[in-house]
C-alpha positions as CSV (number, residue, x, y, z in Angstrom):
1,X,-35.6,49.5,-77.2
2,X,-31.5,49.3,-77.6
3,X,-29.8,52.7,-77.4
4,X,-26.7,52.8,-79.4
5,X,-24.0,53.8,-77.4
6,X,-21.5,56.0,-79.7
7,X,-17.6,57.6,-78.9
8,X,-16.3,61.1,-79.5
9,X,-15.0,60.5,-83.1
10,X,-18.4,59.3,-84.1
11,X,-20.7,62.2,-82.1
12,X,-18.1,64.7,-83.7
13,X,-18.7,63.4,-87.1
14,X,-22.4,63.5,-87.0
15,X,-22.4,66.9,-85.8
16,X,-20.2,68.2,-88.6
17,X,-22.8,66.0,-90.9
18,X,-25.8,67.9,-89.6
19,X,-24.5,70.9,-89.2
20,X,-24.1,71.6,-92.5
21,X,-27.5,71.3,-93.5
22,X,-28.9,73.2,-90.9
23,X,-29.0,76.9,-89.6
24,X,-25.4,77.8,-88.0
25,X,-26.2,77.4,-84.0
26,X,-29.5,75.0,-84.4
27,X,-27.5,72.3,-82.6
28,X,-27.0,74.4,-79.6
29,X,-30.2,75.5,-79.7
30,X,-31.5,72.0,-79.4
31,X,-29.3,71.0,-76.8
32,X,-29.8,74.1,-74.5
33,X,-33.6,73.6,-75.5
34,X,-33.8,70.1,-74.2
35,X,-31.7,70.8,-71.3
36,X,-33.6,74.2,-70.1
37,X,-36.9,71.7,-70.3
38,X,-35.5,69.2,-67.9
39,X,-34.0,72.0,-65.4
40,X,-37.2,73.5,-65.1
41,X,-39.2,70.5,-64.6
42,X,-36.5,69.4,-61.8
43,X,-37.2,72.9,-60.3
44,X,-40.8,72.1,-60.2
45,X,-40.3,69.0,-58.4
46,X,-38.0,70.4,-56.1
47,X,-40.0,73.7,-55.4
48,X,-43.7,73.6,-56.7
49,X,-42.5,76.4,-59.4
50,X,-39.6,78.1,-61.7
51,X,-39.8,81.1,-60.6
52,X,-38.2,82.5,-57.6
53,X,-35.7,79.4,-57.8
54,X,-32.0,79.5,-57.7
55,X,-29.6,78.1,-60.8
56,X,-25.6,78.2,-60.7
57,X,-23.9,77.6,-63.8
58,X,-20.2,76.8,-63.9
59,X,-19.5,77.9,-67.0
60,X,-16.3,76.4,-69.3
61,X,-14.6,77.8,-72.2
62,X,-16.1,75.5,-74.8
63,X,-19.7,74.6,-76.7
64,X,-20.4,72.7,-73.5
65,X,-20.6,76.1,-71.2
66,X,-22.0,77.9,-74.5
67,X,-25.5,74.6,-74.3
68,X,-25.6,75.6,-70.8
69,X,-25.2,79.7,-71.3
70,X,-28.6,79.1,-73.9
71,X,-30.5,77.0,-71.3
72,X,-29.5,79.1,-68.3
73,X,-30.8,82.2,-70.5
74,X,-34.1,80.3,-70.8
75,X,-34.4,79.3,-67.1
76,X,-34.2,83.2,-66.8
77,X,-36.9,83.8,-68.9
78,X,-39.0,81.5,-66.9
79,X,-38.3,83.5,-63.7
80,X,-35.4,81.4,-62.3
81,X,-32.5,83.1,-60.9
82,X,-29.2,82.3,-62.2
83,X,-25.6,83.0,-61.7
84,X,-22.7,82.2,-64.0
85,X,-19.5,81.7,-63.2
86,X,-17.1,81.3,-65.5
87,X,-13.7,79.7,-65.0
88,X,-11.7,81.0,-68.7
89,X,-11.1,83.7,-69.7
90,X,-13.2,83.2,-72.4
91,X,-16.5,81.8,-72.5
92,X,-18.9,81.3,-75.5
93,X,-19.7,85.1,-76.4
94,X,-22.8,84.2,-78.1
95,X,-24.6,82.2,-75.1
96,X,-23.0,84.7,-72.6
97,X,-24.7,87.7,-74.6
98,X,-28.4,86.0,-74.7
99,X,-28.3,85.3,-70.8
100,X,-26.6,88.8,-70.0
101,X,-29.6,90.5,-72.4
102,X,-32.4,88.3,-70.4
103,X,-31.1,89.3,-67.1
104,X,-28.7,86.6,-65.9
105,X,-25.5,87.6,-63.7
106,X,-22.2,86.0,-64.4
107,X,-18.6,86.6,-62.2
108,X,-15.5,85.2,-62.6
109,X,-14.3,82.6,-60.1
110,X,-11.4,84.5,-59.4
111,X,-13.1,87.2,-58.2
112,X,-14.5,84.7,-55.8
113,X,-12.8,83.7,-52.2
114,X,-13.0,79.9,-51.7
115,X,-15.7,80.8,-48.5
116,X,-18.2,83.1,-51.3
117,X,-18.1,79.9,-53.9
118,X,-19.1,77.6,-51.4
119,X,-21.9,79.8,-49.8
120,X,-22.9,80.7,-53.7
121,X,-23.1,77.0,-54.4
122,X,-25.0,76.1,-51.0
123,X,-27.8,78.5,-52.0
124,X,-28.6,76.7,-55.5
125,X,-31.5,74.5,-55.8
126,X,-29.2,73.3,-58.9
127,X,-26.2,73.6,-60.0
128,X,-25.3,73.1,-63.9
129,X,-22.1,71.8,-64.6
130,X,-21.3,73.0,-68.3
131,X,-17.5,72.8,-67.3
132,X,-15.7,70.6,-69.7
133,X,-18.0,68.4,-72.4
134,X,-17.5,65.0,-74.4
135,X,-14.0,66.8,-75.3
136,X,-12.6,67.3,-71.6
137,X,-10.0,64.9,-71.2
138,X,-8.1,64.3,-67.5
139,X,-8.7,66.1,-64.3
140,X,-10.4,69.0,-63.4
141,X,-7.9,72.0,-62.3
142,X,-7.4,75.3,-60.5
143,X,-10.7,76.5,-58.8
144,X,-12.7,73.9,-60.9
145,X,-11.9,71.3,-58.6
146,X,-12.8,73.8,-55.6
147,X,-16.1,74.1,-57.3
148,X,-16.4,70.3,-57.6
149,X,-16.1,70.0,-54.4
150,X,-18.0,72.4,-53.0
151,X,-21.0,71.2,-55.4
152,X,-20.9,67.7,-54.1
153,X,-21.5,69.2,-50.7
154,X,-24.1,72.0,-51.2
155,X,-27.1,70.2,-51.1
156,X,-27.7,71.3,-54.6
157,X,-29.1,69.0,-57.3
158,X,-25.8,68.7,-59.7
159,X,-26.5,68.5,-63.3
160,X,-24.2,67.3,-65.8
161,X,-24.0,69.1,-69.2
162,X,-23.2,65.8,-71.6
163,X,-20.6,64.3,-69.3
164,X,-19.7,65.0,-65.9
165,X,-16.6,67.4,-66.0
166,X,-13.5,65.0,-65.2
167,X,-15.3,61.7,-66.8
168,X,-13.4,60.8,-69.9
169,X,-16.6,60.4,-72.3
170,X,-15.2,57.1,-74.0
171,X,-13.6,55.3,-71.4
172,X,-15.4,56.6,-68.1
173,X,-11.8,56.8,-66.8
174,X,-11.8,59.6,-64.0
175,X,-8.2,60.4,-63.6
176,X,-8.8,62.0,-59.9
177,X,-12.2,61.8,-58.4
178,X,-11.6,64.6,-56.1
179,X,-11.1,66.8,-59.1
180,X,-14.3,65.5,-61.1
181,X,-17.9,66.7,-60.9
182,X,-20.3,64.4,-59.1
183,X,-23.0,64.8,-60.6
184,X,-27.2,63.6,-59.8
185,X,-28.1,63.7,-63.2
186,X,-26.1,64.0,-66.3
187,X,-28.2,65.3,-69.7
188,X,-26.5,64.0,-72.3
189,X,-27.3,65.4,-76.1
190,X,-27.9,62.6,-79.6
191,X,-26.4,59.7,-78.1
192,X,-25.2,57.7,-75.0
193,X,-21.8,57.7,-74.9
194,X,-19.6,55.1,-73.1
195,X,-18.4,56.9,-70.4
196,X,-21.4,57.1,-69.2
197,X,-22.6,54.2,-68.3
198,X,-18.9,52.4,-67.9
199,X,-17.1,52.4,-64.5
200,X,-15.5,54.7,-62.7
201,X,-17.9,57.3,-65.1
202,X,-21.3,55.8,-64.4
203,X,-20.7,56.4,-60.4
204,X,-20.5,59.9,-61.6
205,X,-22.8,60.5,-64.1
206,X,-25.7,60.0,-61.9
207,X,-29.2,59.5,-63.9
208,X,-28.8,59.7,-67.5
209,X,-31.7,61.7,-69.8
210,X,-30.8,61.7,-73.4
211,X,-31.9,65.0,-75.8
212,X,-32.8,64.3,-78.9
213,X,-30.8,66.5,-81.4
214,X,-31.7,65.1,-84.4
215,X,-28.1,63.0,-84.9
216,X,-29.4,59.7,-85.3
217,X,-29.4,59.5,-88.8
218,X,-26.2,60.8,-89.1
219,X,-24.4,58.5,-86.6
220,X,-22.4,55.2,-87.7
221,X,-24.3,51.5,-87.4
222,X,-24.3,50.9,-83.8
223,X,-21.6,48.6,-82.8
224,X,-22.2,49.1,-79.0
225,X,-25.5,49.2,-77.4
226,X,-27.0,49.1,-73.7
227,X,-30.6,47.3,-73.5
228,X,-33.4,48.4,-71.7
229,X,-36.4,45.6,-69.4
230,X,-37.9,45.9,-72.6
231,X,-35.1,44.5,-74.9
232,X,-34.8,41.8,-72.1
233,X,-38.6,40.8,-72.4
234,X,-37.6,40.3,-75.6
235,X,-34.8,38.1,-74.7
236,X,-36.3,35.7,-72.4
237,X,-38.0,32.4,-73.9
238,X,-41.5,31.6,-73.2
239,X,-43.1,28.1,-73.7
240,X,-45.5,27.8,-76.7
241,X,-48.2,25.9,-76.6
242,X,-46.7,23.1,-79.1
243,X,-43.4,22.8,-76.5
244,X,-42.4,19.9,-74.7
245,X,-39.5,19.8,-72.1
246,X,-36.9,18.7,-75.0
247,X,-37.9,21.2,-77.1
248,X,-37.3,23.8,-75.4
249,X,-33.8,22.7,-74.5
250,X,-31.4,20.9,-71.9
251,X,-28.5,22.7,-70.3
252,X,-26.1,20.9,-68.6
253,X,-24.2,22.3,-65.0
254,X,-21.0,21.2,-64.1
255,X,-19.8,22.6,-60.9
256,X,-19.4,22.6,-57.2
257,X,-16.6,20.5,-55.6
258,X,-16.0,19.3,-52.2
259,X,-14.0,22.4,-51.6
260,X,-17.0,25.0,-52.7
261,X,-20.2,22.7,-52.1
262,X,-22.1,25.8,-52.8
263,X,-21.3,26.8,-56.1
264,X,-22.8,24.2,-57.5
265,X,-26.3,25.2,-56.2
266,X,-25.9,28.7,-57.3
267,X,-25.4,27.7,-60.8
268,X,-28.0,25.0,-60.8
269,X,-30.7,27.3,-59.6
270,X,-29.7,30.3,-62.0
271,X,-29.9,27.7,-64.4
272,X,-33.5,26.5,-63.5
273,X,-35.2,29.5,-64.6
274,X,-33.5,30.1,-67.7
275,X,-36.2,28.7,-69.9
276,X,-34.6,25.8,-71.4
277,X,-37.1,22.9,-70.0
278,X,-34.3,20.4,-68.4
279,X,-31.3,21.3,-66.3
280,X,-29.1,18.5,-65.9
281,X,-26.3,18.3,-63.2
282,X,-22.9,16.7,-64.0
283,X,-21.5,15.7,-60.1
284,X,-17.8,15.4,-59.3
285,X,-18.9,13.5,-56.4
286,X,-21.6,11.8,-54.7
287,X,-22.5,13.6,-51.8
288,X,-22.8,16.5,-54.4
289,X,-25.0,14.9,-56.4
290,X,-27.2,14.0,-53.8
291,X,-27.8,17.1,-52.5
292,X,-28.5,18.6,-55.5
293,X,-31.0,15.7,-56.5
294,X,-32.4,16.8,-53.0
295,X,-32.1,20.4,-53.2
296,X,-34.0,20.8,-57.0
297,X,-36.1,17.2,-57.6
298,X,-36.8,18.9,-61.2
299,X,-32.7,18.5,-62.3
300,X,-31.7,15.6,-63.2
301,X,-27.9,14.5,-61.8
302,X,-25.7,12.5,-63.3
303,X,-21.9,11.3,-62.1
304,X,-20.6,10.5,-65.4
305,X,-19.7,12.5,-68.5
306,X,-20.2,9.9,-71.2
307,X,-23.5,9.6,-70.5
308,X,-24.1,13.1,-71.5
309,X,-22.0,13.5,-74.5
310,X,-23.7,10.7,-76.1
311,X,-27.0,12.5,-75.2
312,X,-27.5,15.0,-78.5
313,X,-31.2,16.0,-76.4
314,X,-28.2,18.5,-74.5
315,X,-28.0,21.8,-76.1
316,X,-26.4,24.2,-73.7
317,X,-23.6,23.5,-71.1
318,X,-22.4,26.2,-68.2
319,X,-19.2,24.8,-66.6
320,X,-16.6,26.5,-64.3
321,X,-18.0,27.7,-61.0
322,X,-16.3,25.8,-57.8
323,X,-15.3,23.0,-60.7
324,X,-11.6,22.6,-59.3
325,X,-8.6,22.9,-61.4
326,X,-6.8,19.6,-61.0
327,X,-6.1,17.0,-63.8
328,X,-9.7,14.8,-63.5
329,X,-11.4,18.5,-63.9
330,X,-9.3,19.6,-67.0
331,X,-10.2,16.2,-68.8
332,X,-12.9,16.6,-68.5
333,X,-13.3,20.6,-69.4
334,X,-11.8,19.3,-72.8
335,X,-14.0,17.0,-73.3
336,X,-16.7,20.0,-72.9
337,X,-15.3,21.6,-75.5
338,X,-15.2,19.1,-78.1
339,X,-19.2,19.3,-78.1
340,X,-21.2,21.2,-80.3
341,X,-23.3,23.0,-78.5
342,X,-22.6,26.8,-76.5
343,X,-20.3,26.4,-73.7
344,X,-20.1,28.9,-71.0
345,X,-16.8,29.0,-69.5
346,X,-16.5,30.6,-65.7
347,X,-14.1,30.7,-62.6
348,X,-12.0,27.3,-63.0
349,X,-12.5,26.3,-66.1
350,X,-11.0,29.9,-67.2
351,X,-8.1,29.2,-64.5
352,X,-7.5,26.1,-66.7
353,X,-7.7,27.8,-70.0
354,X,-5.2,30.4,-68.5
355,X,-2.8,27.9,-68.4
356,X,-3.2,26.9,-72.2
357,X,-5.9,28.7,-74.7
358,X,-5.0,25.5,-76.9
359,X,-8.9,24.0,-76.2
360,X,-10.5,27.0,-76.7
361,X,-9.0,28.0,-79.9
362,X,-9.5,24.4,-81.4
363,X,-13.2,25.4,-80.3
364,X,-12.9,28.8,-82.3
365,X,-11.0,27.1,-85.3
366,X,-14.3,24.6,-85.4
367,X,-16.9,27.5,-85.6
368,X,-18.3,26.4,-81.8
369,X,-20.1,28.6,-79.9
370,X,-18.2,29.4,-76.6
371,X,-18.7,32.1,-74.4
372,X,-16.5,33.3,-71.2
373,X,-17.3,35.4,-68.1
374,X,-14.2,36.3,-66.4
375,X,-13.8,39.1,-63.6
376,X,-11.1,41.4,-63.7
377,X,-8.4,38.9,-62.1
378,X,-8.9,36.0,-64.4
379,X,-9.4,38.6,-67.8
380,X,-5.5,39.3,-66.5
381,X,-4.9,35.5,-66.0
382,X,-5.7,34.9,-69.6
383,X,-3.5,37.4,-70.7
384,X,-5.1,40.4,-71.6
385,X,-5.3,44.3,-69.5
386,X,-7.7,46.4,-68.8
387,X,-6.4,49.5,-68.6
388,X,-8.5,52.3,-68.8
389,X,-10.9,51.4,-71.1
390,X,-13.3,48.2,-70.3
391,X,-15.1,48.3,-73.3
392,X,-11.9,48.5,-75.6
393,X,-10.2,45.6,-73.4
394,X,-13.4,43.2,-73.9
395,X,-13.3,43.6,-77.9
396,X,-9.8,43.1,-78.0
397,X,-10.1,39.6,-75.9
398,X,-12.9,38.3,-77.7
399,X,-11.4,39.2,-81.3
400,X,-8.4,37.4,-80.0
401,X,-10.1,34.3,-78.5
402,X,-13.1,34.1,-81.2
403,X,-15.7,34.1,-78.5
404,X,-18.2,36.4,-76.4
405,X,-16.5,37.8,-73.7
406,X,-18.8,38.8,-70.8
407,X,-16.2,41.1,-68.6
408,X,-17.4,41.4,-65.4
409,X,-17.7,44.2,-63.2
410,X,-19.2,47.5,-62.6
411,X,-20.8,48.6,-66.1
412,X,-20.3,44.9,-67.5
413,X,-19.3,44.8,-70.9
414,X,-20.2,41.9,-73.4
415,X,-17.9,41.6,-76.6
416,X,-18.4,39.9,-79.8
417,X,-15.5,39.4,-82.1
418,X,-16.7,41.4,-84.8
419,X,-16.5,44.4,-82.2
420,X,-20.4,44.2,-81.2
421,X,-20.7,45.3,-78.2
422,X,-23.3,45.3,-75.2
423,X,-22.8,47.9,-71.7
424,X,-25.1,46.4,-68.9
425,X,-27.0,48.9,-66.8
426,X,-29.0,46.8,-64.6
427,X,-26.3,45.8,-62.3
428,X,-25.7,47.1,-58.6
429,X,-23.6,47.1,-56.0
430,X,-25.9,44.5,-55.0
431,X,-23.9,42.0,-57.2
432,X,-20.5,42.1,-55.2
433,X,-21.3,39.1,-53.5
434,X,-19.7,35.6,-53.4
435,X,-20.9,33.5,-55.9
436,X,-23.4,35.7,-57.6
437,X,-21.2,35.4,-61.0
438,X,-21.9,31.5,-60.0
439,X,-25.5,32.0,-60.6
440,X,-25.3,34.2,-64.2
441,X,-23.1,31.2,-65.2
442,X,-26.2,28.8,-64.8
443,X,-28.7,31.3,-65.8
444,X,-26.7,32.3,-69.6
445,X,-26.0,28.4,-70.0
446,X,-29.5,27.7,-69.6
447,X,-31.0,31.0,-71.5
448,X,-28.1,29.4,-74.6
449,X,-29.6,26.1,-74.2
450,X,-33.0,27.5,-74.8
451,X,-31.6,29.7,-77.8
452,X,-30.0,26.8,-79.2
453,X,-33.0,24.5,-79.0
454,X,-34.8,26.6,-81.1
455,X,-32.5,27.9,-83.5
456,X,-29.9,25.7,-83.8
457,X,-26.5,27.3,-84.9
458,X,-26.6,30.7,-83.7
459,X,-24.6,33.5,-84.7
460,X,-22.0,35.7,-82.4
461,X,-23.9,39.1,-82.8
462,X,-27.0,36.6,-81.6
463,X,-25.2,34.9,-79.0
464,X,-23.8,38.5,-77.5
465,X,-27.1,39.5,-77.3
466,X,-28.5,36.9,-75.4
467,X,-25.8,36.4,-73.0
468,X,-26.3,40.9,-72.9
469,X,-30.0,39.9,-72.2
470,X,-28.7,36.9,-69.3
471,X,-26.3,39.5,-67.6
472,X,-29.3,42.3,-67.8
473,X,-31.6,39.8,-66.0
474,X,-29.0,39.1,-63.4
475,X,-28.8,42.6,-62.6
476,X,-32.3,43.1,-62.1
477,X,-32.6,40.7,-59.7
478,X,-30.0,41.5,-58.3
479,X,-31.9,45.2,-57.5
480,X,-35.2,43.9,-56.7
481,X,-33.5,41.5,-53.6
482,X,-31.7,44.1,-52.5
483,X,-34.9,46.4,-52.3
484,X,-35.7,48.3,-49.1
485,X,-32.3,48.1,-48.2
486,X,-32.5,44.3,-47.4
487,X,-28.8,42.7,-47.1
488,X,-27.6,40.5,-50.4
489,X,-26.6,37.1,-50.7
490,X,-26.1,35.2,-53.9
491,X,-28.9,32.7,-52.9
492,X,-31.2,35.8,-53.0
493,X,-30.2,37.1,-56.4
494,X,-31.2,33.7,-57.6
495,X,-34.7,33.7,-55.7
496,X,-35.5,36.9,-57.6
497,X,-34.6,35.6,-61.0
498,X,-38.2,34.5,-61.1
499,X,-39.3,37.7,-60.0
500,X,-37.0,39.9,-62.6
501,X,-38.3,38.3,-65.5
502,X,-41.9,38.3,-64.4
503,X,-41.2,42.1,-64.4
504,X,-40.0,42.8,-67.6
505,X,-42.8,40.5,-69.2
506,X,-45.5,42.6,-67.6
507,X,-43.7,45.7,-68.9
């Protein structure tokens, strides 16, 4: 199910919550417990066995070297052999103690040339980054960005204690990736934080496991959350047996031009199998049209708006990819926005809304459900920064606008304007492709059009959800047509649409 995804301030709190009803240390204890369980199964995988296996541990000042002095101290106990080195001049005394007293070895970095570090690293089966924690903010320095380095070339298996050292643990800002740990796995302790799964932080956090410490009942509602197949199993509409085709929604497409032809088809085919049980295709010319009508003999085309806003059977429309931006396109977007139905908004349709909001806010003022998708150059077009912090950004815009805002990119973030929030995980590098966003445009539209069909008015936290759900879906295809290293096109990622929901229905 959803994992809520929780910053600093909140973690922090929780902690202080807990820990005063329970043993001093127990948290610690918990953490390094969890964590020494995951080592040692990695160093069965990786060796047959604990013992006889090799562990460094770069050990900071703070509780985050103190979790990974108590988990090292058990990988000792297990028969691993394990080296600390520490990088303060003060370390946590009671973790240092427990793995000194079970027979773990510790040095000081400075006693270490830069040649002896990287030979000490190279030997490691894995190497346990317990360097800075949620608290480390900035670069790494001094000879913990030697160590960095040298661990991202050992050959070691790099595990992150909480948050990769040099990954800011609620932004994912890393302010120098050469002086940040790189990490194959980061084990993370209560909660997900957002770091960890926004971009640049994700590409260093590696695979994420999550130790229960026994915060959940201590931590705030959740306000941000990242969904799992499940979740989106959840999210995708099936057909009952009492459906019908209206019933179960029309979404309308209006895109493609003469300039980009082939927009159009990406957005009609995401919008196909979105579950809505009409797609119908609003042409800005007639060659267009009769391709599509060629292409996909299930959509219906039409050439003239006024037929469909005087058909109330519509209940979704996705407008915006390859749409053009000249006065015949604008009219036309406005007279979009003046229905009552969800309206997803995309490429030029935002490049017209960047040039007055006026539209959109009349569509806020009225209570209409609108949702946007921008990528990073038209989020800046329509006035608003992102900064270092994606997931602050999106809130802001969508509070601002009154809509879902679905910001593209690495780590996509979906923003309500209460401040709900959604971080994808699904997507890939596989989604950097020309006119891939043109096919999530068709497939939320459609997945809206279904929503609306059966619900009627839906609210933002819903909406958010379902276009969190849409971009989740997108994603997965996205991974399984770019399986066994096959080459990416955006006509592929909207072939395995079928495919990615047929998986997460199976389970």
């Amino acid at each position: 199910m959803s994992a809520g995804v929780f910053d600093v301030a909140s973690v922090r709190a929780a902690e202080q919550a807990l820990m005063a009803e329970v043993a001093e240390g127990t948290l610690m204890r918990r953490a390094a417990t969890g964590l020494e369980s995951i080592i040692a199964g990695m160093l069965t995988q990786l060796r047959g066995r604990v013992p006889g296996s090799a562990v460094v541990v770069l050990v900071g000042s703070g509780n985050n070297g103190g979790d990974a002095l108590w988990a090292a101290s058990g990988l000792v106990g297990r028969g691993a052999g394990v080296l600390a080195i520490t990088f303060a001049d003060r370390w946590h005394d009671q973790g240092m103690r427990a793995f000194v007293r079970r027979g773990g070895r510790s040095i000081a970095v400075d006693d270490l040339d830069d040649e002896t570090l990287s030979a000490l690293l190279a030997e490691a089966d894995v190497i346990l980054d317990g360097l800075t924690g949620i608290g480390g903010k900035g670069p790494l320095r001094g000879r913990a960005v030697d160590a960095a380095v040298a661990a991202t070339i050992s050959g070691a298996v790099v595990v992150s204690v909480d948050v990769p050292s040099g990954v800011d643990a609620d932004t994912g800002h890393v302010a120098d990736p050469t002086a940040c740990i790189e990490a194959d796995m980061t084990v993370t302790f209560g909660c997900v934080k957002p770091g960890l799964v926004l971009a640049p932080g994700r590409f260093f956090a590696g695979a994420l496991r999550v130790v229960d410490i026994g915060l959940s009942d201590y931590l705030p509602p959740e306000e941000c959350r990242i969904l799992d197949e499940f979740d989106l199993a959840l999210g995708v509409a099936e057909p009952t047996d009492g459906d019908y085709k209206y019933s179960r929604g029309v979404v309308c497409v209006a895109a493609g031009s003469a300039a980009y032809r082939g927009a159009a088809f990406l957005a009609v085919d995401g919008a196909r199998y979105a579950g809505a049980g009409m797609v119908r295709y609003l042409s800005s010319s007639t060659s267009l049209a009769e391709g599509i009508a060629a292409r996909f003999p299930d959509v219906v085309v039409t050439e003239k708006f006024t037929d469909l806003r005087e058909d109330r059977r519509v209940t979704g429309f996705g407008i915006g990819p390859g749409w053009g931006d000249d006065a015949s396109a604008e009219h036309i977007l406005h007279e979009i926005l003046e229905l009552d139905i969800p309206v997803v908004l995309d490429a030029d349709a935002l490049r017209l809304l960047a040039r007055d909001r006026a539209p959109l806010m009349g569509r806020t003022d009225a209570g209409r459900i609108s949702v946007i998708t921008p990528h990073e150059g038209e989020f800046a077009a329509l006035g608003f920064s992102i900064g270092d912090d994606r997931l602050a950004a999106a809130r802001q815009a969508a509070k601002a606008l009154g809509c879902v805002v679905v910001l593209k990119g690495p780590g996509t973030v979906i923003a309500t304007p209460s401040g709900d929030a959604f971080i994808d995980v699904f997507g890939s590098a596989n989604l950097g492709t020309a006119g891939s966003g043109d096919v999530l445009t068709g497939l939320l539209a459609g997945m809206l059009a279904a929503g609306h069909a059966r619900n009627g008015a839906m609210s933002m936290p819903i909406v958010g959800r379902i276009a969190a759900v849409a971009v989740g879906i997108h994603g997965l295809a996205g991974q399984l047509a770019g399986d066994a290293g096959r080459p990416v096109t955006a006509s592929d990622i909207a072939t395995f649409l079928p495919e990615a929901i047929a998986r997460v229905r199976r389970g």
